[in-house]
N, C-alpha and C positions, 0 to 999 in steps of 0.2 A: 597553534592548535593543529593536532594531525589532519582533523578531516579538511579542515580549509585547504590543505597543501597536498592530501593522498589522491592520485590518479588510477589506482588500483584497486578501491575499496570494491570490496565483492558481497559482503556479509554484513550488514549491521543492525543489532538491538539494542532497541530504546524504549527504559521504563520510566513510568515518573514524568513530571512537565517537560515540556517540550517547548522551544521558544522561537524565533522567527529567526534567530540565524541559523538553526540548526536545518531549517526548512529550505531556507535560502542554500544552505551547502548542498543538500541532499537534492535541489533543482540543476546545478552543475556534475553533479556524479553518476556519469552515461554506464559506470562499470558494475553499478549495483544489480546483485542475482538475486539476492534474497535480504529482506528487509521487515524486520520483526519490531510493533510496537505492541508492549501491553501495560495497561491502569496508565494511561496518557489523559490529559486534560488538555483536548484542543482548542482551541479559539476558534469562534466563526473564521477568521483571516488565516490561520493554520490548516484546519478542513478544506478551505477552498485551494490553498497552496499545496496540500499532500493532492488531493483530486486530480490538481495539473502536473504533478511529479508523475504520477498515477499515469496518466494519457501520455506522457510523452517517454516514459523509462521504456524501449521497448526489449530492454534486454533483462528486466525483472523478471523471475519466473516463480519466486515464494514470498507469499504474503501472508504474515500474520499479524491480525489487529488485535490480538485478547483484551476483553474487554473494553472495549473501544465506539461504542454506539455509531458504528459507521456504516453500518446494513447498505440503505439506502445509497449514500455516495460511492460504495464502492462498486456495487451494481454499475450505475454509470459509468463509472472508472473500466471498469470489467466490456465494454461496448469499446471503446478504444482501444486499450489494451490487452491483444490477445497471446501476449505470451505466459500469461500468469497462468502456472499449470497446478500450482500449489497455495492453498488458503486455509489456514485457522481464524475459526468464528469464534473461539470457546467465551459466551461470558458478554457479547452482545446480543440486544433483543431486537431481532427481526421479526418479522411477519413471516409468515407462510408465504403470501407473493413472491417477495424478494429474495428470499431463499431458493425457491425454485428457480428463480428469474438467475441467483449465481450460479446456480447450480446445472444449468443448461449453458452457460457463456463457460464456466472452468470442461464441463464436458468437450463444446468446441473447441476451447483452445486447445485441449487433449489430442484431442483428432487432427489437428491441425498441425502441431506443432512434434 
């Protein structure tokens, strides 16, 4: 399988189930910039393992979850990692809070970075 063996990946999208190896690769792959999932069906243990991909990728900077009910987690995520300068929501249901609440961490990392 490529991604078990590619040291290079820089881009990848993922639609459709998503399984625990895929999650486990993507926890070894420090060279990810941009990393797109949409209409994914996570597991409690896959949510908690993208979260920690999340906190420690700090060379991510585009994230899109469409449709992905991850509001919340990624808020959290978004406190750790502040390189993520780019986020599509399209298709998840947040709240007003947590919306703003990304919405002022993606501004900082703006400024930041």
């Amino acid at each position: 399988m490529f991604l078990r063996t590619s040291k290079r990946l820089n881009d990848l999208r993922v639609c459709g189930k998503i399984d625990t190896l895929l999650v486990n690769i993507l926890d070894k792959c420090v060279t990810l910039r941009s990393l797109k999932f949409s209409d994914n069906e996570f597991s409690p243990i896959e949510v908690k393992a993208l979260t920690k991909i999340l906190y420690k990728n700090n060379g991510l900077t585009s994230l899109d979850i469409i449709t992905n009910q991850l509001g919340k987690l990624l808020a959290e995520a978004l406190y750790k990692n502040v390189t993520i300068i780019s986020l599509e929501l399209f298709g998840n249901e947040i709240d007003n809070i947590t919306l703003d609440t990304i919405n002022n961490l993606l501004v900082k990392n703006k400024e930041n970075n």
